[in-house]
C-alpha positions as CSV (number, residue, x, y, z in Angstrom):
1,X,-1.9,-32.6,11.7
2,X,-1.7,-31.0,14.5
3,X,-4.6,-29.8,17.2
4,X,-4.2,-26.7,18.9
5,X,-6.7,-25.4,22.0
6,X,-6.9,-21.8,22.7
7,X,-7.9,-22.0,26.5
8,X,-10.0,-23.5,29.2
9,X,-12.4,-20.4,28.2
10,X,-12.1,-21.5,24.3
11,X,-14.0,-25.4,23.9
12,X,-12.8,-25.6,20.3
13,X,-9.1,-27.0,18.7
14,X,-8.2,-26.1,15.3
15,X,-7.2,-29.1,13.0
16,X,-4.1,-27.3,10.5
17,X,-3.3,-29.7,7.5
18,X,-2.1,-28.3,4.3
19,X,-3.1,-25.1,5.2
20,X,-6.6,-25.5,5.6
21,X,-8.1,-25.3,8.9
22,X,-11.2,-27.2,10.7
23,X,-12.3,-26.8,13.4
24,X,-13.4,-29.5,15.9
25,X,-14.9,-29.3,19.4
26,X,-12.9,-30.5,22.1
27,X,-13.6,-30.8,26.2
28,X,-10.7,-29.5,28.2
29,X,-8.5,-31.9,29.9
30,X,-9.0,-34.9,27.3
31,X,-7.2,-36.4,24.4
32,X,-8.8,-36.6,21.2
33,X,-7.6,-38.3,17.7
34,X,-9.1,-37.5,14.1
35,X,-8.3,-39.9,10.9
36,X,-4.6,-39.5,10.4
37,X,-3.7,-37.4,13.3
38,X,-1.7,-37.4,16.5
39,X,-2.8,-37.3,20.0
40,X,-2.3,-34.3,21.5
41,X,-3.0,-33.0,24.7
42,X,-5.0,-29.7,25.5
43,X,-2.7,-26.5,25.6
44,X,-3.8,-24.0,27.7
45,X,-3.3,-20.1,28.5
46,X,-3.0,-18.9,31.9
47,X,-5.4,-16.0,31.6
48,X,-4.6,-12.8,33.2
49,X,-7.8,-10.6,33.3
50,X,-8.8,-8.5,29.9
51,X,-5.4,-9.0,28.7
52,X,-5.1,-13.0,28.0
53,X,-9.0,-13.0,27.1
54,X,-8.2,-10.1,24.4
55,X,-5.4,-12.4,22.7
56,X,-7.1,-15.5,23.2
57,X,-10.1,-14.1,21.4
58,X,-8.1,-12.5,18.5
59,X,-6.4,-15.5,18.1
60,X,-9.1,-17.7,17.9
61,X,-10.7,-14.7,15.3
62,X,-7.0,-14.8,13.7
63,X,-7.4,-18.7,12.7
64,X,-10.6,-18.5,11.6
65,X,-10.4,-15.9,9.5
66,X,-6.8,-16.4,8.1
67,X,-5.9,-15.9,4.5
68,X,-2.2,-16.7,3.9
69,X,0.3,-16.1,1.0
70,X,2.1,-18.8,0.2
71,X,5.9,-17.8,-0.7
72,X,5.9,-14.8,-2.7
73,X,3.4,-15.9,-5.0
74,X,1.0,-13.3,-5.9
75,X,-2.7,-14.4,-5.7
76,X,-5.4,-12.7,-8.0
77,X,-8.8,-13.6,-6.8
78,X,-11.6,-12.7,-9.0
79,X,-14.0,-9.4,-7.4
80,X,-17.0,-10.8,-8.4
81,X,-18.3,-9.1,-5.1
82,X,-17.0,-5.8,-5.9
83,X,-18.1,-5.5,-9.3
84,X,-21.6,-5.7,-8.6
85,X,-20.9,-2.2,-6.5
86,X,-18.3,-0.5,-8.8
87,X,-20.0,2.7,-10.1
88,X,-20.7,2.4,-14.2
89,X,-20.2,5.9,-15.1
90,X,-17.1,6.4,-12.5
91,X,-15.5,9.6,-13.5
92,X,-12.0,11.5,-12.2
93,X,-14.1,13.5,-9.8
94,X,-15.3,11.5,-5.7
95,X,-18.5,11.1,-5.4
96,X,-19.4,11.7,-1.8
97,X,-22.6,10.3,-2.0
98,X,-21.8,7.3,-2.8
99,X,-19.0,7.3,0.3
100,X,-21.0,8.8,2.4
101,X,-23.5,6.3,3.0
102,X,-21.1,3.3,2.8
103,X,-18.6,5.1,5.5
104,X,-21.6,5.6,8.2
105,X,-21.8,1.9,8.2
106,X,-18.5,0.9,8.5
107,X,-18.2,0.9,12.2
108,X,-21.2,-2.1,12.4
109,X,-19.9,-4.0,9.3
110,X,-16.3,-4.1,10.9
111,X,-17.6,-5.6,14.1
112,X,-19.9,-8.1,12.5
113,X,-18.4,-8.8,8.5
114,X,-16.9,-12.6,8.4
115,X,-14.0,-13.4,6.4
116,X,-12.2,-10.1,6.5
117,X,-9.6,-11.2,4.2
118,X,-11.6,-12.6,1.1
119,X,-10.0,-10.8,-2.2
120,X,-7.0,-9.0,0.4
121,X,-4.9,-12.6,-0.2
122,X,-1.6,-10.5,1.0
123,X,-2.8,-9.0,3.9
124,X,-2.6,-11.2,7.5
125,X,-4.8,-10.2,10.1
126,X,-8.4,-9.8,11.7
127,X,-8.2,-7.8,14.3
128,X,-11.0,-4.9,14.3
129,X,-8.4,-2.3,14.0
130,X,-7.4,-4.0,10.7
131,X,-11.2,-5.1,9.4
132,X,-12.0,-0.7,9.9
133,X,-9.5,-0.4,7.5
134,X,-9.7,-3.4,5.1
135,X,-14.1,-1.6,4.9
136,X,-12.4,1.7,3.8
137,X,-10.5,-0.1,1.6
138,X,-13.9,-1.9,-0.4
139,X,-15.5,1.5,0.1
140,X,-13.4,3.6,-2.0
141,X,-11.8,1.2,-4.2
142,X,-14.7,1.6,-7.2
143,X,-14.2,5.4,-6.9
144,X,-11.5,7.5,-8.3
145,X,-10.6,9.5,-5.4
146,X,-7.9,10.2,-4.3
147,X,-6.2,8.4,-0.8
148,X,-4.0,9.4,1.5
149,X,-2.6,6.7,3.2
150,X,-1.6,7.4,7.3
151,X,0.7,5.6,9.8
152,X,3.9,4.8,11.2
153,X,6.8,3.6,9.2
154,X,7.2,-0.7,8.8
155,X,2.5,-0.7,9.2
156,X,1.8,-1.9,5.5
157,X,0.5,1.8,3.9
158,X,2.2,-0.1,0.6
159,X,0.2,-2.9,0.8
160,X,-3.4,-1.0,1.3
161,X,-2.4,1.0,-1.4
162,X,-2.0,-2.0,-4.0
163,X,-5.1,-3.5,-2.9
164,X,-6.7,-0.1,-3.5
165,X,-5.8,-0.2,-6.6
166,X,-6.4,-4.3,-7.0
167,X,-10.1,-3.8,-6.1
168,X,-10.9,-1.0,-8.7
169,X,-12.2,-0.5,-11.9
170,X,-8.3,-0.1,-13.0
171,X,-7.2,-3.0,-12.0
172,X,-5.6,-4.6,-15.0
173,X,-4.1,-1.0,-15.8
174,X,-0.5,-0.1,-13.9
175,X,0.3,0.0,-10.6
176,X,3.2,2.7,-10.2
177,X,4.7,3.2,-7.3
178,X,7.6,6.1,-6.4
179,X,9.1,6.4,-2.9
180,X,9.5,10.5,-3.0
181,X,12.5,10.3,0.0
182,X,14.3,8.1,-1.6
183,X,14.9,10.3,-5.1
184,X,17.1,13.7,-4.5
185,X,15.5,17.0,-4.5
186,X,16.9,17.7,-8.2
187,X,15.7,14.7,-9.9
188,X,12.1,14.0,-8.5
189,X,10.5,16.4,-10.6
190,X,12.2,14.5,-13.5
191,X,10.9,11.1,-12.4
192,X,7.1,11.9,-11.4
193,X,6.8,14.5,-14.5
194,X,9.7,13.0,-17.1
195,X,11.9,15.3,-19.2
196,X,12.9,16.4,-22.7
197,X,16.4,15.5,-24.4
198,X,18.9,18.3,-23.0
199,X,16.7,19.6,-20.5
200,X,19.8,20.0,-18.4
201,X,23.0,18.7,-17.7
202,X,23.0,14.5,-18.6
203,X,19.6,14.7,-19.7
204,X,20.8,12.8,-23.1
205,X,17.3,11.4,-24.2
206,X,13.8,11.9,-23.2
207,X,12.6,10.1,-20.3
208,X,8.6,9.2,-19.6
209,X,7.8,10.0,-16.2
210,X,5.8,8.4,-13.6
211,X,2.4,9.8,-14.2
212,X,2.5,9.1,-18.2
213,X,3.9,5.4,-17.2
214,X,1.1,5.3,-14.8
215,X,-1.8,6.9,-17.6
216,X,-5.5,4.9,-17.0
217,X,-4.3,3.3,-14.1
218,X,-2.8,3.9,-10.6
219,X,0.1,5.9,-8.7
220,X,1.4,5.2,-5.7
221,X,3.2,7.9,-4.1
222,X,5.3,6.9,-1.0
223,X,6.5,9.7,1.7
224,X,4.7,12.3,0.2
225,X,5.3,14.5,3.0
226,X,9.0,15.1,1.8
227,X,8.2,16.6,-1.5
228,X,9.7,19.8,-1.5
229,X,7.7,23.3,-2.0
230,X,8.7,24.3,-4.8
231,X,7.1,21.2,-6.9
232,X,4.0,21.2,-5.1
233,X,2.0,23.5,-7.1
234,X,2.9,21.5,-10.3
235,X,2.1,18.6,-8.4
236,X,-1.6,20.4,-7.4
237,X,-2.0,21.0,-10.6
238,X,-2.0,17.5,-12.3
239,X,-3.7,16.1,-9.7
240,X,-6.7,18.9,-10.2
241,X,-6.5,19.5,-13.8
242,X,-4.9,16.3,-14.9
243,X,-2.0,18.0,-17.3
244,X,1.6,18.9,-17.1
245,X,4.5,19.6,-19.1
246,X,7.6,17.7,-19.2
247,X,10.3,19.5,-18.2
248,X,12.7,21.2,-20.8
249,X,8.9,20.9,-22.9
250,X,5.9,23.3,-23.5
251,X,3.5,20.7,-24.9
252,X,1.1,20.2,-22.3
253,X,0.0,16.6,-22.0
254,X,-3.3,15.0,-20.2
255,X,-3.1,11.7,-18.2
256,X,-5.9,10.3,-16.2
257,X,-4.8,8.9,-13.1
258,X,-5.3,8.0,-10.1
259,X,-3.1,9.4,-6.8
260,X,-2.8,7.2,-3.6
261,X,-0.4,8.8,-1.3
262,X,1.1,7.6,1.9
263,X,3.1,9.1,4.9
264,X,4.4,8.6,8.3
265,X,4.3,12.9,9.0
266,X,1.7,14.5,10.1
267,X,1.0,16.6,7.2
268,X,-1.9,19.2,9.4
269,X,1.5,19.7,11.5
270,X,3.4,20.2,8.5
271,X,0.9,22.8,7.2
272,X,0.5,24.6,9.8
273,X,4.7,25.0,9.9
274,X,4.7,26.0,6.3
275,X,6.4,23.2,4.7
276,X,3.3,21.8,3.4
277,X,0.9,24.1,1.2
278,X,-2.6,24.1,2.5
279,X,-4.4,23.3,-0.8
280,X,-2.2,20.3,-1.4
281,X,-2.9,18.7,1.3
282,X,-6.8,19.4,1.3
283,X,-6.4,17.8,-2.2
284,X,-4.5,14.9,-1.1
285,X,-6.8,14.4,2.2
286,X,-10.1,14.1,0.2
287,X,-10.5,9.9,1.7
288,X,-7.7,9.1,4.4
289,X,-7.4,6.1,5.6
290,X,-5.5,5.2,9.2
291,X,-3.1,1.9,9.1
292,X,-2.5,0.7,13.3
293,X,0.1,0.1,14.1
294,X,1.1,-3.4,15.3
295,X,1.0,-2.4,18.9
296,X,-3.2,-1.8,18.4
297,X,-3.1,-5.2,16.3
298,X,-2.4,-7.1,19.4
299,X,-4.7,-10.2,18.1
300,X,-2.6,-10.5,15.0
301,X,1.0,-10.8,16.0
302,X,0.6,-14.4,16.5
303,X,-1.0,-14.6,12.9
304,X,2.0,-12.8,11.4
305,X,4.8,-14.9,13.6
306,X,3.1,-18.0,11.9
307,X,2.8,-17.0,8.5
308,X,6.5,-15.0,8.9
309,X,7.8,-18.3,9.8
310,X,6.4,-20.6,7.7
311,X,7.5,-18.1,4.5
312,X,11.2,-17.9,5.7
313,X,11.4,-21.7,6.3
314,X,10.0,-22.9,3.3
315,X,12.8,-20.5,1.2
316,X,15.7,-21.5,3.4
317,X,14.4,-25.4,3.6
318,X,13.8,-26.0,6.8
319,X,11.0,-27.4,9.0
320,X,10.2,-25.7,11.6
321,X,6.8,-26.8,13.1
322,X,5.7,-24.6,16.4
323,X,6.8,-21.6,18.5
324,X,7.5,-22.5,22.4
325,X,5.0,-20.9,24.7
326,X,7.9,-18.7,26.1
327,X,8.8,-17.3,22.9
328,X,5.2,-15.9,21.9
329,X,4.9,-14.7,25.6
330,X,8.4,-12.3,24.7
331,X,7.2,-11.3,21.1
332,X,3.7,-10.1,22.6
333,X,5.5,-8.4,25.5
334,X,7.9,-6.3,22.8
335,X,6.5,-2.9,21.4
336,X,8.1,-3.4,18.2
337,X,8.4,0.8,17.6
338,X,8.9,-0.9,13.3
339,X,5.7,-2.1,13.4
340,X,5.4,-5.2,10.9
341,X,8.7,-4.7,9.5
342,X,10.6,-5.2,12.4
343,X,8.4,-8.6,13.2
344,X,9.4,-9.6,10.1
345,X,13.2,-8.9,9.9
346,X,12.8,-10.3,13.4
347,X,11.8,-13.7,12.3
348,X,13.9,-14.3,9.1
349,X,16.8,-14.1,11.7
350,X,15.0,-16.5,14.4
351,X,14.4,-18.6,11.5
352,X,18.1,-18.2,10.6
353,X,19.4,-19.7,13.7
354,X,17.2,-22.3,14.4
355,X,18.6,-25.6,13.6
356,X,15.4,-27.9,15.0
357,X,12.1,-27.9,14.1
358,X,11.0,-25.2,17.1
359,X,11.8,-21.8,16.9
360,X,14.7,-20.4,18.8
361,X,14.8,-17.0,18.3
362,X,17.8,-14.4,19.7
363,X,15.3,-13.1,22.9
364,X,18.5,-11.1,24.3
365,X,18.6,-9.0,21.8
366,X,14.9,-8.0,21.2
367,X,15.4,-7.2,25.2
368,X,18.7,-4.9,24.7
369,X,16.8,-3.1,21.6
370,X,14.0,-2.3,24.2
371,X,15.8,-1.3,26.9
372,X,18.2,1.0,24.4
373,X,14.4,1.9,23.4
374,X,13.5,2.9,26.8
375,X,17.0,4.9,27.8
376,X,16.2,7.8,25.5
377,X,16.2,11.2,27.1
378,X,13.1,12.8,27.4
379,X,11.4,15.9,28.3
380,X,8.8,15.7,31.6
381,X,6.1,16.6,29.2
382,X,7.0,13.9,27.1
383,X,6.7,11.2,29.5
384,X,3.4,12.9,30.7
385,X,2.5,12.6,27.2
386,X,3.1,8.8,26.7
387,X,1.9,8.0,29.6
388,X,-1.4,9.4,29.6
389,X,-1.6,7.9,26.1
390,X,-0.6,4.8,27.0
391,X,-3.3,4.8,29.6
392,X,-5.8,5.9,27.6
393,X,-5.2,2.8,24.6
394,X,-5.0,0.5,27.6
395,X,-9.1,1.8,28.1
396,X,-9.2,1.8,24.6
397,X,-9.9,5.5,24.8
398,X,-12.4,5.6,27.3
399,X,-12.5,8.8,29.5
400,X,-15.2,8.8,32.1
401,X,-16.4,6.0,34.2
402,X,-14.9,3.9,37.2
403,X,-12.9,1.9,34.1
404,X,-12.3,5.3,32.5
405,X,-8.4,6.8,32.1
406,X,-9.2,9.3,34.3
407,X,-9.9,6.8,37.2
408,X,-7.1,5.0,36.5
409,X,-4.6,8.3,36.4
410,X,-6.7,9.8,39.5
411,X,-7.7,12.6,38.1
412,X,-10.7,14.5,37.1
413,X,-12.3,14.1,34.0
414,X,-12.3,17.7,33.2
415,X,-8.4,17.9,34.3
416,X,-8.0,15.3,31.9
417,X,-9.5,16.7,29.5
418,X,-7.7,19.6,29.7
419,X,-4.6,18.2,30.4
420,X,-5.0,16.2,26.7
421,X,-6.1,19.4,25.1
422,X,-2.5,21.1,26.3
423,X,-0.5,18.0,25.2
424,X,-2.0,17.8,21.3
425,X,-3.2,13.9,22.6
426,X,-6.2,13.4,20.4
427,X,-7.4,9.5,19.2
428,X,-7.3,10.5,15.6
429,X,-3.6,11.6,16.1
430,X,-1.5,8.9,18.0
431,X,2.1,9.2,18.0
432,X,5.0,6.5,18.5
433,X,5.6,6.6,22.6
434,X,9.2,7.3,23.3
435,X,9.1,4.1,26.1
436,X,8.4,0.8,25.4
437,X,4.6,0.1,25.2
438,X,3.4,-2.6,28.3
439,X,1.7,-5.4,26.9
440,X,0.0,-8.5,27.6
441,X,1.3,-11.2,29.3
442,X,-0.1,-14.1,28.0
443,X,1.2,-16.7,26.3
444,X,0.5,-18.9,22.9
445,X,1.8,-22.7,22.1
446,X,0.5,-22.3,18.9
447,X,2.1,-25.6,16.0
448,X,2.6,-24.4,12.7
449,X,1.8,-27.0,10.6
């Protein structure tokens, strides 16, 4: 057992032993023992203004309201607390005021709800970008409305879209899932909609497609900003109508399900380009739900290190017990442009190469992939783009005031403003900056187990 403090600033230490936490109070600059435990001395983090508080407080938030997955063991947790507010007489149709209501609220229930995680046992994280969309997630869940999932490639839309579907009233019906990039143009209409024996070349028996497979319960449809024109309006319809014909077939057939649908485009981009129809996407965008990407989950990186490492040493059989202080300072100071997945490839190879029980992970080249990052050509009004951005997450989108982005760029407000306005830099519309993203400098000792 192992006891970790999280600062001068933070009197508590967190007691980790078989993967339960306690927490016990502790007073800075003395050694404590509990029954069974080592001596350990204080850790401490050398704060550095807003930034080292921010981690520090995430992280203590992180440990206190961690749910881990052990292996890849998938844990069913019974929604006792849900059922009580799943609608009796749910129908096909949303019901907005039942949303409504619930979605006013959110902003308060995110900042103050305990135990974000409880029934979302494969999500790691409780940072309040993550707990915003974790309430979405409880709000529309006993609904049948459609979702639309949004956010950079490697942010987990997958995962919210399974615990969508884990959380509703079809939860012990299927979960189909189909990433639309990854089938060719000529077959997708075969896989969502299934065809009839000879309905062209190699089609030698009939084939059920995703939406019959998927009848009563849920399907997940991946890049949906790459489905091609032409098979929209067929798509429109089953989603409106809930019927289709196979093709090579004129028997119509009716399925009730339910469409969550994720992308990394921006679809209101893509309509207004014509390579997205207008009454798709208004169909598609009836409830959409934001991931962050990893770079506004700051307070969960060292959450997701932890549990990345523990996963990937217990498969390959090592033991690998903490993460030098050094280390977390470099993986808090990356941008990681792949989000989660990129932390996570990341750390199966650290884990790779270590051969003691502290991580040693390849720092060099997490610095040449972020410099490569950062040597990209780019336009001037790209890099006033990303760097007004960047200033104005840094003041988590604050404007006005002596703290505001427009004191910190010297500016006006009203040239800010404007300036925004000319760029397309909106907070409901963030793009991926083209440099790497400054972070914070502070650094975590944190053991594992």
């Amino acid at each position: 057992m192992h006891l970790v403090s999280l600062g001068p600033g933070c009197p508590h230490a967190w007691a980790v032993q078989h993967g339960a936490l306690r927490r016990k109070v502790c007073i800075p600059g003395h050694a404590h023992a509990g029954s069974g435990a080592r001596t350990v001395e204080l850790l401490t983090i050398e704060e550095d203004g807003l930034k080292a508080e921010r981690i520090a407080g995430g992280t203590s938030m992180a440990w206190e309201n961690a749910v881990l997955r052990e292996n890849d063991l998938e844990l069913h947790h019974p929604a006792n607390e849900y059922q009580a507010s799943v609608l009796a007489g749910a129908t096909a149709d949303c019901d907005l005021s039942v949303l409504l209501p619930t979605i006013a609220s959110r902003g308060p229930r995110a900042k103050n709800s305990r135990g974000v995680n409880v029934g979302f046992a494969n999500i790691v994280g409780a940072s309040g970008a993550l707990r915003e969309v974790l309430d979405l997630v409880r709000t529309v869940s006993p609904t049948n409305c459609t979702a639309l999932i949004e956010g950079e490639t490697g942010t987990g839309k997958e995962l919210i879209a399974r615990a969508i579907h884990e959380h509703s009233t079809r939860r012990n019906r299927p979960f189909v899932k189909l990433n639309c990039a990854a089938i060719p143009l000529g077959l997708l209409e075969s896989e969502l909609f299934g065809h009839e024996r000879g309905a062209f070349t190699g089609a030698v028996a009939r084939k059920v497609g995703r939406f019959e497979t998927a009848d009563g319960g849920t399907l997940f449809l991946d890049e949906i900003g790459d489905i091609p024109l032409e098979l929209q309006p067929k798509l429109l319809r089953v989603l409106q109508e809930g019927e289709f014909e196979r093709l090579g077939s004129t028997q119509t057939l009716r399925v009730n399900v339910r469409l969550v649908a994720a992308t990394n485009r921006d679809l209101a981009a893509l309509v207004s380009k014509e390579r997205f129809r207008s009454d798709l996407y208004y169909r598609l965008n009836v409830f959409p739900i934001r991931v962050p990407p990893l770079r506004d989950r700051l307070e969960d990186i060292p959450l997701l290190i932890m549990h990345f490492v523990r996963t990937f040493a217990e498969q390959m059989g090592k033991q690998i017990d903490e993460v030098p202080a050094e280390v977390m300072q470099a993986l808090l100071n990356h941008s990681w442009p792949g989000n989660i997945r990129e932390l996570q490839n990341f750390i199966e190879r650290s884990v790779i190469l270590t051969t003691g029980n502290m991580l040693r992970p390849p720092l060099d080249g997490l610095k040449r992939a972020a410099e490569a990052e950062g040597l990209g050509a780019i336009t001037l009004q790209d890099a006033e783009r990303a760097h007004i951005r960047k200033t104005l997450e840094h003041t988590r989108w604050v404007v006005a005031g002596p703290n505001g982005a427009a004191a910190r760029l010297g500016i006006k407000r009203s040239t800010l403003y404007f300036r925004m306005q000319k760029l397309g830099i909106s907070r409901s519309n963030r793009a991926p900056l083209p440099a790497q993203q400054s972070c914070h400098e502070a650094a975590l000792d944190l053991p594992l187990d």
